[in-house]
BALOBA-1460 file (C-alpha; in Angstrom, 3 decimals):
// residues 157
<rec num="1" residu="x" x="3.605" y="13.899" z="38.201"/>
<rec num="2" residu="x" x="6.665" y="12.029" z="38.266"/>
<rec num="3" residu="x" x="5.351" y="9.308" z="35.951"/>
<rec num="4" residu="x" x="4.317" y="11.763" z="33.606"/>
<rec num="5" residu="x" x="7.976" y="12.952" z="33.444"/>
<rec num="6" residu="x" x="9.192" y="9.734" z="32.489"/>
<rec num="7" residu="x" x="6.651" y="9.280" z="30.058"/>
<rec num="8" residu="x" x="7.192" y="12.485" z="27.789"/>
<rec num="9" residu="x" x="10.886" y="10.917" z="26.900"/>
<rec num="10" residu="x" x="9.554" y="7.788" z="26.341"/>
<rec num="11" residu="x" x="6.719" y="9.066" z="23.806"/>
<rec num="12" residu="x" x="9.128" y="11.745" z="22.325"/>
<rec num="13" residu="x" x="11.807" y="8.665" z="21.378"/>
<rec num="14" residu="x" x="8.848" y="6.409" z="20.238"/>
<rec num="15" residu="x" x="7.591" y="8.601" z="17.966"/>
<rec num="16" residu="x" x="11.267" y="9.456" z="16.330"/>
<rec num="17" residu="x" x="12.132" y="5.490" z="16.164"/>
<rec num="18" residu="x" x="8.565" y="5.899" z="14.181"/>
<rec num="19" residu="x" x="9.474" y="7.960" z="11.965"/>
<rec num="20" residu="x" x="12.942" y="6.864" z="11.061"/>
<rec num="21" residu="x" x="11.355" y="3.379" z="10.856"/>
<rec num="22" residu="x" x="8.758" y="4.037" z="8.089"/>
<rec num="23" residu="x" x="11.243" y="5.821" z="5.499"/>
<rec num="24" residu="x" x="12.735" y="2.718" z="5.662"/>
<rec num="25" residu="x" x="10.207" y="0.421" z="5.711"/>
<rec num="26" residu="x" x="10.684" y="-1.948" z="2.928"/>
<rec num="27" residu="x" x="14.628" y="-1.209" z="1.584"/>
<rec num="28" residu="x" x="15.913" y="-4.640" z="0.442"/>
<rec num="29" residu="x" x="12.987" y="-6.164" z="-0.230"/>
<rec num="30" residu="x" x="12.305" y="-4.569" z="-3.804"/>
<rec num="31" residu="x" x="9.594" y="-2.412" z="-2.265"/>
<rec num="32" residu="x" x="11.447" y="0.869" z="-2.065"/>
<rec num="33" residu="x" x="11.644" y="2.578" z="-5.332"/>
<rec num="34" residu="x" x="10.615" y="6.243" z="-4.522"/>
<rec num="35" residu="x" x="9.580" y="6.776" z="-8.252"/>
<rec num="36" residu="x" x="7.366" y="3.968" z="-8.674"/>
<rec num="37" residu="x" x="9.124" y="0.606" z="-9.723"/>
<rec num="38" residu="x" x="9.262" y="-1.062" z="-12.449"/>
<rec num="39" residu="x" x="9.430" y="-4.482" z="-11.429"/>
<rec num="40" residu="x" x="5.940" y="-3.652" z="-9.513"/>
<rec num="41" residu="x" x="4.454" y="-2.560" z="-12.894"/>
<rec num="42" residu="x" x="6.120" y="-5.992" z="-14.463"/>
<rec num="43" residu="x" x="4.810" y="-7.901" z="-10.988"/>
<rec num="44" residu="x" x="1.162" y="-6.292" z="-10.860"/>
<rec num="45" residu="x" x="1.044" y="-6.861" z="-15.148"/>
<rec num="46" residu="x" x="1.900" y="-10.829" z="-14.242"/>
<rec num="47" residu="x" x="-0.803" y="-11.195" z="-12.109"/>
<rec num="48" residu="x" x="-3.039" y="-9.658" z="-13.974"/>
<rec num="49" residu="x" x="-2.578" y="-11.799" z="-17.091"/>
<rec num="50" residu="x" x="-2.462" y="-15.329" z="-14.917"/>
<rec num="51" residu="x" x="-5.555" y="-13.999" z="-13.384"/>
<rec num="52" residu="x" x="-7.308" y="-13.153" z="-17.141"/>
<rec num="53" residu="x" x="-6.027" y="-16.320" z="-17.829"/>
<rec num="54" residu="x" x="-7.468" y="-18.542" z="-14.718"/>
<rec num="55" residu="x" x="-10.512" y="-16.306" z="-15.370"/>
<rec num="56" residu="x" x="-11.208" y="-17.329" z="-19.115"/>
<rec num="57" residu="x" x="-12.193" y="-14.044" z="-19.443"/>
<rec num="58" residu="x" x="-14.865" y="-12.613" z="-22.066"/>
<rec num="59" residu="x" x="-13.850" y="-9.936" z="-24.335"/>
<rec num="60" residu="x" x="-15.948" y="-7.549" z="-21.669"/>
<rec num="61" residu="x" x="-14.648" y="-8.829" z="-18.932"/>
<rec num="62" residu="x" x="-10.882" y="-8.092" z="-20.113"/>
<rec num="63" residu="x" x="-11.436" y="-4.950" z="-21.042"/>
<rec num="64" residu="x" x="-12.666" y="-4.348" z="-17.259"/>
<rec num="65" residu="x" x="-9.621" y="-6.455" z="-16.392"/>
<rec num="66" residu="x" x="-7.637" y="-3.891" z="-18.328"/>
<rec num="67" residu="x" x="-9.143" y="-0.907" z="-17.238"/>
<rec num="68" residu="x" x="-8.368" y="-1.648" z="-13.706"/>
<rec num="69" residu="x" x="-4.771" y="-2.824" z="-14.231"/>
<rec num="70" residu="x" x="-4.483" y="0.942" z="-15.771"/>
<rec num="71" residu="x" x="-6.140" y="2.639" z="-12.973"/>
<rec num="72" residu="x" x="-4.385" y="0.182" z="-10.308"/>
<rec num="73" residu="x" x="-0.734" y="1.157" z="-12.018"/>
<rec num="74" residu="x" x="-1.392" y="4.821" z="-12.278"/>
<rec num="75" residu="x" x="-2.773" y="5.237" z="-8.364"/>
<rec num="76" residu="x" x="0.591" y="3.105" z="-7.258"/>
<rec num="77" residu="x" x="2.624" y="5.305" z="-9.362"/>
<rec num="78" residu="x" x="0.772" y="8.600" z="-7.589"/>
<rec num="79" residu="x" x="1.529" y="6.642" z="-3.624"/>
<rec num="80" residu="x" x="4.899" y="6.128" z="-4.679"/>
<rec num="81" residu="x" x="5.259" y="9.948" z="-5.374"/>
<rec num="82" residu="x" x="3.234" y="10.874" z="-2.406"/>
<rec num="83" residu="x" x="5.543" y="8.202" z="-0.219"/>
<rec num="84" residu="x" x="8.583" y="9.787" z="-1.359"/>
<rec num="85" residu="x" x="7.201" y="13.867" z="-0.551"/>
<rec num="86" residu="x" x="5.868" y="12.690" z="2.526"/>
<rec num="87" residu="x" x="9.186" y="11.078" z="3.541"/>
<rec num="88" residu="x" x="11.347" y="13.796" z="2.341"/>
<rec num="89" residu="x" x="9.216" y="16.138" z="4.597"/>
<rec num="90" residu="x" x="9.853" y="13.768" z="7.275"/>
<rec num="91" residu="x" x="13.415" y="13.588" z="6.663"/>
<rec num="92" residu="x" x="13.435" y="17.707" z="6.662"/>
<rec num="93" residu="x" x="12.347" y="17.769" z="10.069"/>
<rec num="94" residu="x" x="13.734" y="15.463" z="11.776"/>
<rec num="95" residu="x" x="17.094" y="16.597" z="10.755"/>
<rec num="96" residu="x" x="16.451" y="20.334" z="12.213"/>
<rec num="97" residu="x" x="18.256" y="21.173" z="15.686"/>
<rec num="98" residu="x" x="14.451" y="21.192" z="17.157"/>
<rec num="99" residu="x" x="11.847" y="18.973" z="14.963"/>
<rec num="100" residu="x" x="8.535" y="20.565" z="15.890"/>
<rec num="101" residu="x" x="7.256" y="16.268" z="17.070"/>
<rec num="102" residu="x" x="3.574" y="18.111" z="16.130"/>
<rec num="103" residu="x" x="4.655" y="18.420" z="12.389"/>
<rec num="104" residu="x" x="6.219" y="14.838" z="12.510"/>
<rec num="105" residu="x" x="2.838" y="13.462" z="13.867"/>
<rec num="106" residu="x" x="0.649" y="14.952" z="11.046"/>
<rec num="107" residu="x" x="2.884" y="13.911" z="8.983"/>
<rec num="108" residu="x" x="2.413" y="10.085" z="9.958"/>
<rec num="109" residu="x" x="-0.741" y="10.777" z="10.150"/>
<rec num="110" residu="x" x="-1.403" y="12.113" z="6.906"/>
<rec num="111" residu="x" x="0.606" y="8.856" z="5.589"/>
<rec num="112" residu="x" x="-1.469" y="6.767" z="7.392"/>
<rec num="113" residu="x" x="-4.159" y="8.140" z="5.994"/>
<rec num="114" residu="x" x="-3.177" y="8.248" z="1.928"/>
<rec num="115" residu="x" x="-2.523" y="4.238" z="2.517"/>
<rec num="116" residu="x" x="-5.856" y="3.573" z="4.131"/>
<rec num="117" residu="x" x="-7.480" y="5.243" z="1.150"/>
<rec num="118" residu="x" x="-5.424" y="3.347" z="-1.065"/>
<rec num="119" residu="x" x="-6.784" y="0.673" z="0.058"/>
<rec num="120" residu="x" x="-10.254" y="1.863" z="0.142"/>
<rec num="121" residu="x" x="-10.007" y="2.219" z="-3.341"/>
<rec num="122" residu="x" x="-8.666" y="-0.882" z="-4.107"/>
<rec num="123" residu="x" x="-11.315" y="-3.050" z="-2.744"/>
<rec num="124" residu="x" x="-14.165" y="-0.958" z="-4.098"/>
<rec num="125" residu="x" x="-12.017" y="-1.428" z="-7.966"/>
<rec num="126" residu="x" x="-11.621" y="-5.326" z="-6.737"/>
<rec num="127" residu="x" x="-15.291" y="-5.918" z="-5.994"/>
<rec num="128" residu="x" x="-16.632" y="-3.910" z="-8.952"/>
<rec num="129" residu="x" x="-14.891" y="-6.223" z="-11.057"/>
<rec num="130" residu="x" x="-15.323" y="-9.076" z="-9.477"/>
<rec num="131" residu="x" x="-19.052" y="-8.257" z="-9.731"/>
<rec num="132" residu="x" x="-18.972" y="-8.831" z="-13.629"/>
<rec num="133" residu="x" x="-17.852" y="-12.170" z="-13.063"/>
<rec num="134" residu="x" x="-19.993" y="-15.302" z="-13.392"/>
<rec num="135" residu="x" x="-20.643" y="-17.850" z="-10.767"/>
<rec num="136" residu="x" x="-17.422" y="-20.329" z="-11.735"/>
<rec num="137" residu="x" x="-15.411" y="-17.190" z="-11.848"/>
<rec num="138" residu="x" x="-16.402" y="-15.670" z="-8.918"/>
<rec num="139" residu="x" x="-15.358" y="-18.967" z="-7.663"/>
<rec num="140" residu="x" x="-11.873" y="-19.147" z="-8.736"/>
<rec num="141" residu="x" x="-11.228" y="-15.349" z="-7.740"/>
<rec num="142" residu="x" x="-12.248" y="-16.115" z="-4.485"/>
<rec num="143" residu="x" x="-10.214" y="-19.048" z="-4.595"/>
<rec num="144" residu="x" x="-7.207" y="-16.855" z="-5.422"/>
<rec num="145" residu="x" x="-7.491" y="-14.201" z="-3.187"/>
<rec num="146" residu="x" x="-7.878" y="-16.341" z="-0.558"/>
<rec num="147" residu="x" x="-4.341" y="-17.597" z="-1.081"/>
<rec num="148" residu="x" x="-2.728" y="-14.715" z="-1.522"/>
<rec num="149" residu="x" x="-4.434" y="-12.822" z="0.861"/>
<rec num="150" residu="x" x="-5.043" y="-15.185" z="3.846"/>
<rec num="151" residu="x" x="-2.354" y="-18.065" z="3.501"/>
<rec num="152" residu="x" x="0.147" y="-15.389" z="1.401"/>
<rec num="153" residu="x" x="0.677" y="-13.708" z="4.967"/>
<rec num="154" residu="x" x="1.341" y="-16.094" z="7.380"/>
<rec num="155" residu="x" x="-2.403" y="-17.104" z="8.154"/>
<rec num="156" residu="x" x="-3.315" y="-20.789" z="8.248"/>
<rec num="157" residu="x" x="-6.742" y="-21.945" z="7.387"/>
């Protein structure tokens, strides 16, 4: 019984250094522009034209290409939106005399879970597209995403 005394605090101040911790998550590094940002857009444009242009691209294949780089910018303009309600919400409660920690947790939760289907949807975009791709293309994509996705982040080969 005692131990579980000790552990209530301990979980209670864990999940507030949480939640403090993920509104900020990202300030300084260009990645926290509650409306969407516009170097992003500029950013996620760039790679998408060095990418048509590694590619070599048919005129059906770039219009894919382009049709993704629409839908990609307008669901990262929606998660920005989302980011910033979910955070204000956040903010809300954890500035009343006695945040309700059950609110703060579905909250998370419910961030949690808008990112993981972000992502969802960005693989299943990725792979459609990279399923119109020939053999030499495939090939280069792979190539590319491998760098930015394994070596990008710390991971060695």
């Amino acid at each position: 019984m005692n131990k579980l005394l000790y552990a209530i605090p301990i979980l209670v101040l864990a999940l507030i250094a949480i939640a403090f911790a993920i509104p900020s998550f990202g300030e300084g590094r260009g990645h926290n522009n509650n409306s969407g940002s516009d170097q992003s857009d500029d950013f996620m444009t760039w790679k998408f034209d060095r990418l048509s242009k590694d590619l070599n691209l048919t005129p059906d294949q770039q219009s894919k290409l382009n049709d993704l780089k629409t839908q990609m910018t307008t669901s990262m303009k929606s998660g920005w939106q989302s980011k910033k309600d979910l955070h204000n919400q956040l903010k809300t409660e954890l500035s009343k005399d006695n945040p309700d920690m059950g609110k703060i947790g579905t909250l998370m939760d419910q961030q949690i879970d808008q990112r993981a289907q972000a992502q969802h949807q960005w693989v299943s975009q990725m792979t459609a597209f990279a399923n119109s791709l020939n053999a030499d293309q495939k090939k280069t994509f792979a190539s590319e995403f491998l760098d930015r996705h394994m070596h990008g982040h710390g991971q060695q080969q």
